[in-house]
C-alpha positions in Angstrom: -39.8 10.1 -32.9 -38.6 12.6 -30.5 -36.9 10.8 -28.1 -33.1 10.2 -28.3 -33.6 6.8 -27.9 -36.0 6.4 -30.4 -33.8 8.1 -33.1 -30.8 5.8 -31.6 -32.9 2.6 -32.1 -33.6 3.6 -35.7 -30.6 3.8 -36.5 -29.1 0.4 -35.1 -32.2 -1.2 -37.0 -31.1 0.3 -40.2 -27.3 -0.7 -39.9 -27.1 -3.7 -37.5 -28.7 -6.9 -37.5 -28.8 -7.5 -33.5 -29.9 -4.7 -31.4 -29.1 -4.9 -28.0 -32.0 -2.8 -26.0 -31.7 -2.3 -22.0 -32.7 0.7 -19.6 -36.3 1.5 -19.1 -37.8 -1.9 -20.7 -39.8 -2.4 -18.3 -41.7 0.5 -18.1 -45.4 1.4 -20.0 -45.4 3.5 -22.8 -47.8 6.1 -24.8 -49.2 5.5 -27.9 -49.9 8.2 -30.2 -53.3 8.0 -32.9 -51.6 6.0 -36.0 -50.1 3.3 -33.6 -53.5 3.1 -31.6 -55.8 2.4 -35.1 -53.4 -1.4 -35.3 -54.6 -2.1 -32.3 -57.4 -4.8 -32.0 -61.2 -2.9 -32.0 -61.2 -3.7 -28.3 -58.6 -1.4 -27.6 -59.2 1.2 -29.3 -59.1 3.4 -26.3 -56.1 1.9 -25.0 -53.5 4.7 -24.7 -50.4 2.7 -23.1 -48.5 -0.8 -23.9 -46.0 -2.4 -22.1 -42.5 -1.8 -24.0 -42.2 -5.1 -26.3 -45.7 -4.7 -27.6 -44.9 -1.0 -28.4 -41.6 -2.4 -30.1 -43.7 -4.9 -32.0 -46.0 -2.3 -33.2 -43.2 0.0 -34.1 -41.4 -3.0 -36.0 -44.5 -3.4 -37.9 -45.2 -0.1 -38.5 -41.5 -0.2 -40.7 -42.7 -3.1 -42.6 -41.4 -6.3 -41.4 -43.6 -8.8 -42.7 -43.3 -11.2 -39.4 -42.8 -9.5 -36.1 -42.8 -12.2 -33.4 -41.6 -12.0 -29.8 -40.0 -14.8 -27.9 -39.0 -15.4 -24.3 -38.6 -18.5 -22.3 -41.2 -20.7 -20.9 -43.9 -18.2 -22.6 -42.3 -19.2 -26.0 -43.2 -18.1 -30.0 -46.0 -15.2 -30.0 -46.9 -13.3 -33.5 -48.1 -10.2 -33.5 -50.9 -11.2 -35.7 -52.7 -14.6 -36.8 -51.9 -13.7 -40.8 -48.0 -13.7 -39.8 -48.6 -17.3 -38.4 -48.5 -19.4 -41.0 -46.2 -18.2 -42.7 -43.3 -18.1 -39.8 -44.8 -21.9 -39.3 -43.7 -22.5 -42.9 -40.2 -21.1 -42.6 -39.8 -22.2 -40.0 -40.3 -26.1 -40.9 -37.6 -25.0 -44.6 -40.8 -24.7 -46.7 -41.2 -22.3 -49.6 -41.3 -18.6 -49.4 -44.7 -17.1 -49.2 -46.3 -17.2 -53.0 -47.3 -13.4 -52.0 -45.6 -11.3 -54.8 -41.9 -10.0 -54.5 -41.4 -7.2 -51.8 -39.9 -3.8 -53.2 -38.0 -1.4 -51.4 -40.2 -0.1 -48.0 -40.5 2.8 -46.3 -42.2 2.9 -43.0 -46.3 1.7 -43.0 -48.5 4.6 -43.2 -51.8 3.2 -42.9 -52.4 0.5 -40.7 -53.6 -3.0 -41.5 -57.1 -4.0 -41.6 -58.4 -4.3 -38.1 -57.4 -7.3 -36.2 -60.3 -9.1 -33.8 -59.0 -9.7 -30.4 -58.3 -13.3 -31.0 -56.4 -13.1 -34.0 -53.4 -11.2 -31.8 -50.8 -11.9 -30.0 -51.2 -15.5 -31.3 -48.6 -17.9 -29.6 -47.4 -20.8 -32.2 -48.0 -24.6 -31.0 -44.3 -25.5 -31.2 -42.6 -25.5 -28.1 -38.6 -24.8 -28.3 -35.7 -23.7 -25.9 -33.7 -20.7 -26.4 -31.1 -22.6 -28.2 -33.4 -24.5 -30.4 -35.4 -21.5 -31.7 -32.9 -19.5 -32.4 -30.8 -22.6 -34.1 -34.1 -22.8 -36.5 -33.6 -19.1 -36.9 -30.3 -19.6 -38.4 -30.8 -22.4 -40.5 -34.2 -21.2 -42.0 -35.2 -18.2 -41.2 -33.1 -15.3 -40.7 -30.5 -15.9 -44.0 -33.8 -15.2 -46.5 -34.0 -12.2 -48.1 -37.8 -12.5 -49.6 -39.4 -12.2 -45.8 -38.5 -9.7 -43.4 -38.6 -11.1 -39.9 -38.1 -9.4 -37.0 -37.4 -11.3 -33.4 -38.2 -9.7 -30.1 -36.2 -12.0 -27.3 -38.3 -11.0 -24.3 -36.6 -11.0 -20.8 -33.2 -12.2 -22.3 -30.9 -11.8 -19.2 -33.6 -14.7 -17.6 -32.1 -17.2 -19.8 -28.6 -16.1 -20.9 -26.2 -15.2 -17.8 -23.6 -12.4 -18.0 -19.7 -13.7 -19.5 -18.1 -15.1 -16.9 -21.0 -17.0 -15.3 -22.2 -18.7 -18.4 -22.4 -22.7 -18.4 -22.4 -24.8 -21.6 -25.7 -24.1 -22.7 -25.2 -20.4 -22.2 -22.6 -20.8 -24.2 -23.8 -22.5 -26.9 -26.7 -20.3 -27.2 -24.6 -17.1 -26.9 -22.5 -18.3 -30.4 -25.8 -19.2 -32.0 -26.6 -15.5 -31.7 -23.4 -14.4 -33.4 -23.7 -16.5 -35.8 -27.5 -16.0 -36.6 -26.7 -12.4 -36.5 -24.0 -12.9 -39.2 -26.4 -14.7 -41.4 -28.7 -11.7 -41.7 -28.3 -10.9 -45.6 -26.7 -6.9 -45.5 -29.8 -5.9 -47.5 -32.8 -7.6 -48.1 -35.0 -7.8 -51.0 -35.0 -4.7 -53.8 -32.6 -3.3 -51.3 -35.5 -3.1 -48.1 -33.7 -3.4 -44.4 -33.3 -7.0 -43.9 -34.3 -9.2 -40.7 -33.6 -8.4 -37.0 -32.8 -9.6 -33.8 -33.5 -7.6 -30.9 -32.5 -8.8 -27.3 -34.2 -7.1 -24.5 -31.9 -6.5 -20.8 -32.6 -5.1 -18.0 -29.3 -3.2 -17.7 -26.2 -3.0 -19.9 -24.0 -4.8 -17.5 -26.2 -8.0 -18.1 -25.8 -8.2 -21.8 -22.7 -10.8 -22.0 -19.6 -9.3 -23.9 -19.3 -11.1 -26.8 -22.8 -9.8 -27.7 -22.3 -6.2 -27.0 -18.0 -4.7 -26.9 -16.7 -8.1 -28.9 -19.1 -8.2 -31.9 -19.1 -5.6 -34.4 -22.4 -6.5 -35.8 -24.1 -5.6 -32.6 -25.7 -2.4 -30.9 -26.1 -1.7 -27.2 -29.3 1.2 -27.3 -30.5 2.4 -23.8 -33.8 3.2 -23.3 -34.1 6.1 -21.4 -36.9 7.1 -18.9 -39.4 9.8 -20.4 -38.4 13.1 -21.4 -40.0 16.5 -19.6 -41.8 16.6 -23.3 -43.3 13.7 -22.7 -44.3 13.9 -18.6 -46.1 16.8 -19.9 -48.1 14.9 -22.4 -49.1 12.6 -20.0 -50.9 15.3 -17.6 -52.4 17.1 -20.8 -53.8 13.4 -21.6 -54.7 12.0 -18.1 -55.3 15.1 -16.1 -58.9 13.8 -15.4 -57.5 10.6 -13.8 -56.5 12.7 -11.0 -58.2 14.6 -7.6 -59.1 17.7 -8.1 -58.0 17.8 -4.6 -60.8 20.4 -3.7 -60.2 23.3 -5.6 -61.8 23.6 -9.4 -60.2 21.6 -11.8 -57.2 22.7 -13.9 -57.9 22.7 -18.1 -54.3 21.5 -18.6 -55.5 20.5 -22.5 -55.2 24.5 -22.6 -52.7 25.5 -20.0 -49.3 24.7 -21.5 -46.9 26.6 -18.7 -48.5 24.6 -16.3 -48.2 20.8 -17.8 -44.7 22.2 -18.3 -44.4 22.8 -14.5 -45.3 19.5 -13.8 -43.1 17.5 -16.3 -40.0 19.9 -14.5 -41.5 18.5 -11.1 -42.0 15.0 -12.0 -38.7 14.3 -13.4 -36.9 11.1 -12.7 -40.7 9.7 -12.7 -41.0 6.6 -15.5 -44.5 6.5 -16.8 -45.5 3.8 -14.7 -44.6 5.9 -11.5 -47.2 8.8 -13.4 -49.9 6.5 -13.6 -49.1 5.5 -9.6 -49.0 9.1 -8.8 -52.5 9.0 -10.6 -54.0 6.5 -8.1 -52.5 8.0 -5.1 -54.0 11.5 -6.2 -57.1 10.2 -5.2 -56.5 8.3 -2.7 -55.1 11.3 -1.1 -57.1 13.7 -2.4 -54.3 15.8 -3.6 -54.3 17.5 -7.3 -52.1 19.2 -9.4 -52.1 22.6 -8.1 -48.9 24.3 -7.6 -49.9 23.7 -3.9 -50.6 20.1 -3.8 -49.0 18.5 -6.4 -45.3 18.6 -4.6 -47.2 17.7 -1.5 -48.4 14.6 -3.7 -45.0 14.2 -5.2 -43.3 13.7 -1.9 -46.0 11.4 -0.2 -44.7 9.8 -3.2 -41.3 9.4 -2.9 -41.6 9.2 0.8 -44.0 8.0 1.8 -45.1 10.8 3.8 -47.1 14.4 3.1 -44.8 16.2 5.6 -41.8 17.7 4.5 -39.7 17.7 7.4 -37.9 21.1 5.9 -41.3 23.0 5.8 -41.9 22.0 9.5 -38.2 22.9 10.7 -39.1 25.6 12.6 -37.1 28.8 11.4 -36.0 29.8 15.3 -33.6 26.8 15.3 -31.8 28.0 12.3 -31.4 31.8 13.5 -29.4 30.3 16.2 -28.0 27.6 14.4 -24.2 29.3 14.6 -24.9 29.7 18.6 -26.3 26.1 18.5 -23.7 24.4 16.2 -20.7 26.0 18.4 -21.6 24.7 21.6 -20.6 21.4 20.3 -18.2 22.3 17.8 -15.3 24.0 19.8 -13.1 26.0 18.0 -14.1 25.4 13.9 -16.1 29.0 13.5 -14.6 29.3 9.8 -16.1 25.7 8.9 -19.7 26.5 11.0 -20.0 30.1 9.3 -19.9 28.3 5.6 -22.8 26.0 6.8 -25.2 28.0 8.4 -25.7 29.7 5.2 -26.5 26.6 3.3 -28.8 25.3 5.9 -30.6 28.3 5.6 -30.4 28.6 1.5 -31.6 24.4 2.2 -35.2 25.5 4.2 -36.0 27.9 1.6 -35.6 25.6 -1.3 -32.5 28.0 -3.1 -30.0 25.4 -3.3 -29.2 25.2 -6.8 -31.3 27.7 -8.4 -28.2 28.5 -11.3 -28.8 24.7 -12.5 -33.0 24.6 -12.4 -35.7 25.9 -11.2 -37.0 22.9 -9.8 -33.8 21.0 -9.3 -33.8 17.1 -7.6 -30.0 17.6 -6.3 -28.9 17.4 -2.7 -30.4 20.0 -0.7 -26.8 20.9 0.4 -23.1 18.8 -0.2 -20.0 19.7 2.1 -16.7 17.8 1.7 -15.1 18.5 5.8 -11.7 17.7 5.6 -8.6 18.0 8.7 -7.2 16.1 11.4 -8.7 13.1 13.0 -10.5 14.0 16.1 -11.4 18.0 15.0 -14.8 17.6 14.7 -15.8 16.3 11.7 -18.3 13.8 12.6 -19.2 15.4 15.6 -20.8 18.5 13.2 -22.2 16.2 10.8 -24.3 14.7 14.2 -25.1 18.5 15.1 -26.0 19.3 11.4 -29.0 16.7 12.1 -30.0 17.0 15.0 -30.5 20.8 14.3 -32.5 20.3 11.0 -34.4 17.1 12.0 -34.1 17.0 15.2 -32.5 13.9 16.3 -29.4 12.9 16.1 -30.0 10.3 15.0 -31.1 11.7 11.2 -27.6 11.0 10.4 -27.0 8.4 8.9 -23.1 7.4 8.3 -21.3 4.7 6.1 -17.6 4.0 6.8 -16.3 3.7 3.5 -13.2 2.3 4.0 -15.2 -1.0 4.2 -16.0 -0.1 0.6 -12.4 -0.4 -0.5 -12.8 -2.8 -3.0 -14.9 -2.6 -6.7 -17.2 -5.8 -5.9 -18.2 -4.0 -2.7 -20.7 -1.7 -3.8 -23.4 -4.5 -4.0 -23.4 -3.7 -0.6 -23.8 -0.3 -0.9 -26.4 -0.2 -3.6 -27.5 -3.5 -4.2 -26.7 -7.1 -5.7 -27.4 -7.0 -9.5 -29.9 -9.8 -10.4 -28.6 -13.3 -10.8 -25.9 -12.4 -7.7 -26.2 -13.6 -3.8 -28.2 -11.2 -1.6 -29.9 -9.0 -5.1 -33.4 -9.1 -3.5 -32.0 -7.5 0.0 -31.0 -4.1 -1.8 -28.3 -1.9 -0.5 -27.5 -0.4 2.9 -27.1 3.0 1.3 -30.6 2.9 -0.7 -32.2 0.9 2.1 -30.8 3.5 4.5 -32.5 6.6 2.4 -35.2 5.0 1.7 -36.4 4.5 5.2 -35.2 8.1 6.1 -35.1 10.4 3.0 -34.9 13.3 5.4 -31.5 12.7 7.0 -27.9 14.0 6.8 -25.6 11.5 5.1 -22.3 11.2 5.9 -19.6 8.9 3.7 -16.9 8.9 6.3 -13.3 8.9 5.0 -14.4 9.0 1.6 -11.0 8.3 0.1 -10.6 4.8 1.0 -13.7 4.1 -1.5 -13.1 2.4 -4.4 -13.1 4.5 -7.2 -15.6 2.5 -9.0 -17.6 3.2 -6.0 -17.4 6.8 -6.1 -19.1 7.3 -9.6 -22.1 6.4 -7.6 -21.8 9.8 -6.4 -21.6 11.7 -9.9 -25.5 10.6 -9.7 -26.6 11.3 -6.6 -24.9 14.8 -6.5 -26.3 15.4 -9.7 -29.7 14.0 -10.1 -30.5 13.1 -5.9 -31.5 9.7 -6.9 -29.9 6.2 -7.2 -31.2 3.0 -8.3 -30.5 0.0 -6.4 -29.8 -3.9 -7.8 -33.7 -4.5 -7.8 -34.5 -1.5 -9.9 -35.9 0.4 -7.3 -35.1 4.1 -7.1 -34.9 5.9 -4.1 -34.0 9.9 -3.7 -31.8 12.3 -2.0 -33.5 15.3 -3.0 -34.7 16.2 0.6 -30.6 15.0 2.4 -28.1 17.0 3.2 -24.2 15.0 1.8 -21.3 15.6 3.6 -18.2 13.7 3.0 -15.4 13.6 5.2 -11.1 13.1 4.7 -7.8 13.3 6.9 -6.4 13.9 3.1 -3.8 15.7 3.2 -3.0 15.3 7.4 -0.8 12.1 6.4 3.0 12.8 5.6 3.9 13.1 1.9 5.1 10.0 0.1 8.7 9.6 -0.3 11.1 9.8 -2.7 14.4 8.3 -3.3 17.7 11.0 -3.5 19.0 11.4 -7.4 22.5 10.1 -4.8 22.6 8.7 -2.1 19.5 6.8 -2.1 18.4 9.0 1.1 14.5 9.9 0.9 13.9 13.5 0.4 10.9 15.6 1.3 9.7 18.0 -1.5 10.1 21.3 -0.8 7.3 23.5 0.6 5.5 20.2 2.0 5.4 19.2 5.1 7.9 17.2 6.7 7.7 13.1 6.1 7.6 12.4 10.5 4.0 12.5 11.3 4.7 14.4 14.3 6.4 17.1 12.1 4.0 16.8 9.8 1.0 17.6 11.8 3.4 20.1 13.9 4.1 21.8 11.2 0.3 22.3 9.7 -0.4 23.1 12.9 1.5 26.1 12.8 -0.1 27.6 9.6 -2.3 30.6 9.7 -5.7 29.4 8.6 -5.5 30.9 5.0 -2.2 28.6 4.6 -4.1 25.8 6.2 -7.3 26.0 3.7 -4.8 26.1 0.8 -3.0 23.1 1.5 -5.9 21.0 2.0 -7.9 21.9 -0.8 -4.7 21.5 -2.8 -4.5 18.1 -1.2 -8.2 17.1 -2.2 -7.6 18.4 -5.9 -4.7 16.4 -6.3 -6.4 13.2 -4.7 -9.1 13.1 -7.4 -7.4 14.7 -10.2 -4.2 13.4 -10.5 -4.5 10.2 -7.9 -8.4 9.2 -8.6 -8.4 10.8 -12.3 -11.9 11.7 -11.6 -12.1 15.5 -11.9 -15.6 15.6 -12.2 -16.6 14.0 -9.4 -14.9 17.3 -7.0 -16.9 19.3 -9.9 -19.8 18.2 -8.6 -19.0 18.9 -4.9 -17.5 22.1 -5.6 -14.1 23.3 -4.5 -16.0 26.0 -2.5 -17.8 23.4 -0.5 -14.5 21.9 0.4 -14.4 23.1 4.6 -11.1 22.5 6.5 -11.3 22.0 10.2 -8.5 23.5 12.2 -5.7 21.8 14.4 -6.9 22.1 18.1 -4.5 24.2 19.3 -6.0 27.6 21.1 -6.5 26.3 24.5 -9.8 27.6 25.4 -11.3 25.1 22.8 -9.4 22.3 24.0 -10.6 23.3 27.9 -14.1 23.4 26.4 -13.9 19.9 24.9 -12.5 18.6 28.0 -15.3 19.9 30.1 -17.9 18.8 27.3 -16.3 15.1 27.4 -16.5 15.1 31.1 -19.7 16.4 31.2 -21.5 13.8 29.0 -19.7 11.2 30.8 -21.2 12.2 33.9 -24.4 12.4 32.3 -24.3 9.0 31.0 -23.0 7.2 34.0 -25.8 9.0 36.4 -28.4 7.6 33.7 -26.9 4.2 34.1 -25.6 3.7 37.3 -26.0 5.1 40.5 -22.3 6.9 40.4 -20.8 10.1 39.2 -17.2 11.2 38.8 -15.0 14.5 39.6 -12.1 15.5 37.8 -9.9 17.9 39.3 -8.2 20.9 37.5 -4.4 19.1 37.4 -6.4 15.9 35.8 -7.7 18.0 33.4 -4.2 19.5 32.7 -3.3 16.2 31.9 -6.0 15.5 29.4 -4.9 18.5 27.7 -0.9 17.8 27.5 -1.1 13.9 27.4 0.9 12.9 23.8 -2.3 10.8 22.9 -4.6 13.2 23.2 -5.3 16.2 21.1 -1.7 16.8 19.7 -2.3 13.1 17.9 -5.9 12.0 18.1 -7.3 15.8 18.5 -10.9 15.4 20.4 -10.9 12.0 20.0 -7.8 11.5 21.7 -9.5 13.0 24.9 -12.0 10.5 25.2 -9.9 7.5 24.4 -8.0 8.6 27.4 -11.4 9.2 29.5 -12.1 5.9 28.6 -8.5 4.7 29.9 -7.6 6.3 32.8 -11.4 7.1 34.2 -13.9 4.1 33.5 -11.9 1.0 33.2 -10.9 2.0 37.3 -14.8 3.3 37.7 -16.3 0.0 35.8 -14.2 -2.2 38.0 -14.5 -0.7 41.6 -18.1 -0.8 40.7 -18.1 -4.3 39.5 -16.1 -5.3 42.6 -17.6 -3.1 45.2 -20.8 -2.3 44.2 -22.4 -1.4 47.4 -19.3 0.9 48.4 -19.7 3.6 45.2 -23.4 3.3 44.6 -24.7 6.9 45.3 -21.1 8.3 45.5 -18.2 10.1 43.2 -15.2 8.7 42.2 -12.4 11.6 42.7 -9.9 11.2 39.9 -6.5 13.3 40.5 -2.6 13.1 38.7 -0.3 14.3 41.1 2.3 16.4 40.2 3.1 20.1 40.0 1.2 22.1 37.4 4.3 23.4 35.7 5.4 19.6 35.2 2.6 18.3 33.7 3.6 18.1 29.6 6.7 19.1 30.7 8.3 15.5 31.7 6.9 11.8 30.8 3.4 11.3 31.8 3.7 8.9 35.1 0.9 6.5 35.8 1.7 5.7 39.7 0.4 9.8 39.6 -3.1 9.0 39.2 -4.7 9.3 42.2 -8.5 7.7 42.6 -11.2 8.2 45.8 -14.7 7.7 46.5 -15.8 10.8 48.1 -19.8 11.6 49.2 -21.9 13.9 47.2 
């Protein structure tokens, strides 16, 4: 046994006498020559099993004498007719079996004499709940020491709930388990292993407490998905049950480096996904060239062949600094880290250092700064320039994930909860558009819970959601976004007078100061700070370190104050512009701001000194439309086909100088 698992699983059958199995359980699994010759003459070229059959056989295969499986309705099934009777007997308190004392075993080198078809599998005629059998377990089974018995419990999370939704009989049956656990003998006969119980879970956070953390004759084992070793056994063994694809057909019984190749490729693949990947092959007519077989595995994942980085085309992203900065004003540091990524992201060399064929993100950015900088509005240039549309992004506010029990909206219910079947936003989301950018918006107000949902999509691109459905981020671009560090610093009480101090070299506790006085930093001093900021928020705050290990400190990008005027007269005109736009689309109107209004948008306390670009559209929104919506509600027939002239009144070297005055604003329809 090669797998992890499989050596882990030995070991909790030698030393525990209730294993606790969950992970991939419900997956298919190889079987190798010895294992296949105990199968019935029927099957002898059978070459998979579902996972409790390949249990059983591996139970047997130690030298229980009874290996029986259990799950509710299906009820009692024996591996083999011989093991019947002889359960049915200890079961009812009869004798033990008149079959000579057992010795000490080791595991079962040669199989048993071949079984016919009928004679396994064989369910018993006794019908009994969860409770009952495993009560008859107890009393007359389990505590023996002459007969080795080992009990599969099929599907266990289907009959016994999770701690704190358990009713009476849950209960009930939860301390028979305990208790029939206990009453396994610590060695069996002439010192052989003794009986078993193993309880089969989907996931770990099914399998109720007391069972698992709270009883010391337990062990949790997870069954992990297979190995690279093993993917590449599979397309050694099954090559032929894929298209050739139309080119001549790969000998991978002899070609080791390249069933290597496609184990790396598949990973994150359970074997059932292999054997799906089989089917589509020739429905597709795709092989497993190194041409075609990534072409198969995304119409895999995605359900498409095309790769919307191969068919980006490449003059986009030599202009993608030109193109980014017309919308971006005034962040060239932050849009001269990304281009280079987005470029390293078409050619497939993001992560090269970790693997050669590497599933991660094809690019991660953390864009931290003042509200209203530009953060979102790159993420929404980001995709349009790589996919085309805007609306490739696709953005969660996480501060409506502030809370632990909230990611079930994120990622999924877990079975047994409200809403499990209806998956998560997040993996519903990729899933319908694995090429997109993905932006977690204000990624600090996330629960920390929450955010170790990350630590696997950063490092494997792929998430599973409350249904067991995976979905992958291998072909998405992350970028998370903060305003840590823009808030003023907490404060602290004086050693005397009770007075709150500011530590020294921070910036000041007003929040006017405080973003005054960041404002004023050269950009070096401005990069510093907030990347100090971020550390300190998820080392010392969060306590999750490895989580900004897996962004990467280099991939942290601060956005600038807007201060330089040209950038805020370039966001002004942009603003106005786009209003325009939109209200000749809509209505039959436009609008003209003159140069002193403008001035105003620029000085206004709401705007950019407080709300940055943001600011300037809020106040757009104020002082421009709610007049425009209502003289065109109103009046209708007097502004269709016109423009509304909007004006503020006062002499250019007063305007920021003295309090803004409304009875200034000045509004007239004008002709075109």
């Amino acid at each position: 046994m090669t797998a992890m698992w499989k050596s882990n699983l030995a070991d909790a059958l030698l030393m525990d006498p209730l294993v606790l199995l969950h992970g991939n359980v419900k997956d298919i699994y190889t079987i190798d020559e010895p294992i296949r010759s105990r199968l019935p003459a029927e099957w002898s070229d059978q070459r998979t099993v579902t996972f409790d059959l390949w249990l059983a056989l591996e139970l047997e295969r130690q030298g229980y004498d009874i290996v029986c499986l259990y799950d509710n309705p299906g009820g009692i099934v024996v591996l083999r007719r011989p093991m019947l009777a002889t359960l049915h007997d200890l079961m009812a308190g009869g004798p033990r079996s008149a079959s000579p004392p057992q010795t000490a075993r080791t595991p079962v080198a040669s199989p048993p004499q071949a079984t016919p078809l009928e004679d396994w599998l064989v369910p018993m005629d006794v019908q009994q709940s969860p409770s009952d059998f495993t009560g008859t377990l107890l009393a007359n089974v389990l505590p023996r020491q002459d007969v080795r018995c080992a009990v599969i419990f099929r599907f266990a999370d289907r009959y016994l709930a999770y701690t704190d939704r358990q009713d009476s009989a849950d209960r009930q049956l939860s301390l028979l388990l305990q208790k029939a656990a206990m009453s396994i003998p610590l060695l069996g006969q002439n010192g052989a292993t003794p009986s078993r119980m193993l309880l089969v879970f989907d996931i770990e956070s099914q399998i109720p407490q007391e069972l698992n953390s709270l009883f010391p004759s337990a062990r949790s084992v997870h069954i992990g998905p297979p190995g690279a070793e093993e993917r590449s056994e599979f397309f050694r063994h099954f090559a032929a049950s894929f298209d050739a694809g139309g080119e001549p057909r790969l000998d991978l019984a002899t070609d080791a480096s390249q069933c290597a190749l496609l184990g790396q490729l598949s990973e994150g693949l359970r074997m059932q996904d292999l054997f799906s990947l089989a089917v589509l092959s020739r429905r597709e007519h795709l092989g497993l060239s190194a041409k075609q077989f990534p072409q198969l595995l995304t119409r895999f994942k995605f359900g498409t062949r095309e790769n919307a980085w191969a068919k980006m085309d490449p003059e986009r992203l030599r202009n993608a600094k030109q193109v980014l900065a017309r919308r971006v004003k005034g962040q060239d540091e932050v849009i001269d880290e990304v281009v280079p990524v987005l470029i390293r992201a078409k050619l497939g060399l993001s992560d090269l250092a970790g693997s050669v064929h590497s599933s991660k993100p094809r690019g991660a950015f953390f864009f931290v700064g003042p509200t209203g900088v530009g953060k979102t509005e790159l993420s929404k240039a980001v995709a349009e320039l790589v996919f085309g549309d805007e609306a490739a992004l696709l953005r969660f506010d996480m501060s409506e994930y502030s809370e632990e029990h909230q990611q079930a909206r994120l990622i999924g219910a877990p079975p047994g909860y409200v809403g499990f079947d209806q998956g998560g936003q997040l993996t519903n989301a990729i899933q319908q558009k694995p090429f997109s950018v993905v932006l977690f918006d204000e990624i600090e107000k996330a629960h920390g819970r929450i955010l170790d949902k990350f630590l696997q999509i950063l490092d494997d691109g792929r998430l599973t959601d409350g249904m067991g459905k995976t979905v992958y981020f291998s072909e998405s671009i992350i970028i998370f976004t903060s305003n840590i560090g823009t808030a003023p610093p907490a404060q602290r009480p004086s050693a005397h007078s009770g007075a709150q101090a500011t530590p020294p070299g921070l910036p000041p506790a007003n929040t006017d100061e405080a973003y005054a006085s960041l404002a004023e930093l050269p950009y070096e001093g401005l990069t510093a700070h907030f990347r100090a900021a971020v550390r300190n928020f998820f080392v010392n705050t969060l306590g999750r370190p490895e989580i900004l290990n897996r962004i990467g400190e280099d991939n942290i990008l601060v956005f600038r104050f807007l201060t330089a005027g040209d950038a805020k007269s370039q966001i002004i005109d942009q603003q106005i512009e786009n209003m325009r736009r939109s209200l000749r689309e809509r209505h039959p109107v436009d609008m003209h701001c003159t140069a002193s209004f403008k001035q105003l948008l620029m000085a206004h306390p709401s705007g950019f000194d407080r709300n940055g670009a943001r600011g300037v559209r809020n106040l757009l929104n104020r002082f421009v439309l709610n007049r425009l919506a209502s003289d065109l509600f109103m009046e209708p027939d007097r502004c269709r086909g016109r423009v509304m002239r909007v004006d503020y009144e006062a002499a250019d070297g007063d305007i920021g100088g003295v309090t803004f005055d409304r009875s200034l604003l000045r509004y007239e329809w004008i002709d075109p």
